[in-house]
N, C-alpha and C positions, 0 to 999 in steps of 0.2 A: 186640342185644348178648346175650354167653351167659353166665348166670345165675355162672357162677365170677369171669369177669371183673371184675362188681360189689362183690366182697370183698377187691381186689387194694389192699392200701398201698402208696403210695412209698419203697421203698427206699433208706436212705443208706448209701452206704460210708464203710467205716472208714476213717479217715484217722489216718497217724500220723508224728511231727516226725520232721526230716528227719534231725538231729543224734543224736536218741536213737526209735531206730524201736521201742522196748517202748510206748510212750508215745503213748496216744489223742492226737489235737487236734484242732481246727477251727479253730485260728487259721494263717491267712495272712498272711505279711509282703505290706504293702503296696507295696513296690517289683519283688521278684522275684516275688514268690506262692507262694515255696514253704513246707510247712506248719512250724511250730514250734512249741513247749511255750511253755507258762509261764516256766520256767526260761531256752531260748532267745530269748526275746522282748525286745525294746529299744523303752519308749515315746519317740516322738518328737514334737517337736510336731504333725509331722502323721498321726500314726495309729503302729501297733507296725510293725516291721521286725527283721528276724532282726540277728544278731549280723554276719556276714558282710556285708551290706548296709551297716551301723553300721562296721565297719571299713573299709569302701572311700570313706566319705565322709568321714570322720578321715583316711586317706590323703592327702589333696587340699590339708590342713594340714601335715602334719609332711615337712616336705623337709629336713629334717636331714642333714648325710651323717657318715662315721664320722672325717673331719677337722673337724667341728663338735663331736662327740662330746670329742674328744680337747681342744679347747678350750676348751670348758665345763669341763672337771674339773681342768686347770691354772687357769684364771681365779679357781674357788671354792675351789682348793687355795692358790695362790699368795696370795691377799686374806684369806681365811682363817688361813694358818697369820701374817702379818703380826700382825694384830689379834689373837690368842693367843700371840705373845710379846711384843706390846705389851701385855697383861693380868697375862701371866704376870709381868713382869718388876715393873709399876707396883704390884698387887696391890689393883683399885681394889674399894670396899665391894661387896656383893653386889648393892645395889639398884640401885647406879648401873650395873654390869653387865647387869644384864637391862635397864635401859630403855637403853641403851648395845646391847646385842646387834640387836632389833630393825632400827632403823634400817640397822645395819651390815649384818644380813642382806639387807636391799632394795638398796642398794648392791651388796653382791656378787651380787644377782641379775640387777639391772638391768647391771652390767658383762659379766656373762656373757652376756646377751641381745645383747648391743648389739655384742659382738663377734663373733656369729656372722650378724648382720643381723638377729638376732631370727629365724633359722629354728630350729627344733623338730622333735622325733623323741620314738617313742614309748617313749623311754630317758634322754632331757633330765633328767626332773626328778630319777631314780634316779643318774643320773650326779652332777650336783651335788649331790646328797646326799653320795656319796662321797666326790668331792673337799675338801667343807666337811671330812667329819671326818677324812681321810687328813691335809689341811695342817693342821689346828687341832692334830691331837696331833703330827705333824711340828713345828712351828710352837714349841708348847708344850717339847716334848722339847729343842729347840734351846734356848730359854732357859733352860730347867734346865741342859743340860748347861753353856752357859758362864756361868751363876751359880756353880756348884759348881768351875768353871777358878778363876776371880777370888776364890772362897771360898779355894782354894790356894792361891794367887799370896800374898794378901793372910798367910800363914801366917808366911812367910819363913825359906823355908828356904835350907839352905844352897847355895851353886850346883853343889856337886858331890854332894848330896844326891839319890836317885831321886825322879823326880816319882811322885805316887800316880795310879793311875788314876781314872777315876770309875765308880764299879758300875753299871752297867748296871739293875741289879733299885732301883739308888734313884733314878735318874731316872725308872722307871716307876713305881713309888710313888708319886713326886712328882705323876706326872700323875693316876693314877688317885683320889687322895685329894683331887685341888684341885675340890671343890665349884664353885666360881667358873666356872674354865673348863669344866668341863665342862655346864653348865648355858649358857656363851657360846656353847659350839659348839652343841649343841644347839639353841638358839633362832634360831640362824644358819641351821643345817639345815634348820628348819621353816620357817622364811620364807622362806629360798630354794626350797623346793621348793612354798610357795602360788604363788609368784614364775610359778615355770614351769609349774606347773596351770591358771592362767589363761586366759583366751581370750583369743586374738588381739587 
């Protein structure tokens, strides 16, 4: 053996993630093997896997299609804006509302599930978020508006008298200021969307 070769170390190559190649690693996803950062990394039960990897096995879940999509956000619109003119109209105390919201939120989640078969996409729970509060101020807005019809009616005027219109800027007041509901929809919002965060 010649006297240089004695002094030789093993060399390691640099390795660098696959997503962001500035960035040293030596971590391998265990499924593909290709390398990732800390930042890219997904712990899994059985060992780290890249993000990519992590997405293809969520895949395998969410068979959603964009006619499921569309039916979630009428289901949590429709049941939603119901139960915010039912609120609006009764004006029940605020405490009985929030334990009142809850439930009603699992309901309108469970209905929206259960109408699409229970399949899921990775816009489910975003969607139903929307729909809850698109219909609850829809919902809301409606029984304002015809509180304030029957607020007129109830005036008595004369029949050839102009009917008033109703302002616009105070039925949104009305909604924007109702503590109650807005704190119904919300809490609706949020359990629907643990609803559909859930596993299978």
């Amino acid at each position: 053996m010649e006297p240089h070769e004695t002094n030789l170390a093993p060399t390691e190559e640099t390795t660098y993630c696959a997503v962001h190649p500035d960035r040293e690693t030596g971590l391998r996803c265990n499924q593909c093997g290709r390398f990732m950062c800390v930042a890219c990394a997904v712990r899994m039960p059985v060992g780290y896997r890249c993000r990519e990897c992590v997405r293809g096995l969520e895949d395998r879940f969410f068979t959603a299609t964009s006619n499921d999509y569309l039916i979630v956000f009428s289901v949590c619109a429709v049941l939603t804006g119901i139960g915010a003119a039912i609120v609006k109209a009764t004006g029940i105390p605020l405490l009985f509302l929030i334990l009142l919201a809850l439930p009603a939120g699992g309901l309108v989640g469970e209905a929206a599930l259960r109408a699409t078969q229970r399949r899921r996409g990775r816009q489910s729970a975003n969607i139903a978020i929307a729909g809850v509060i698109v219909g609850g101020l829809v919902g809301g807005a409606v029984q304002t508006f015809s509180a304030i019809n029957s607020a007129i009616d109830r005036l008595g005027l004369p029949p050839d008298a102009p009917r008033p219109e109703v302002p616009l800027d105070l039925v949104l007041r009305s909604l924007i200021t109702d503590l109650g509901l807005l704190i119904f929809v919300g809490i609706i919002a949020f359990t629907v969307y643990g609803r559909f965060r859930m596993r299978m």
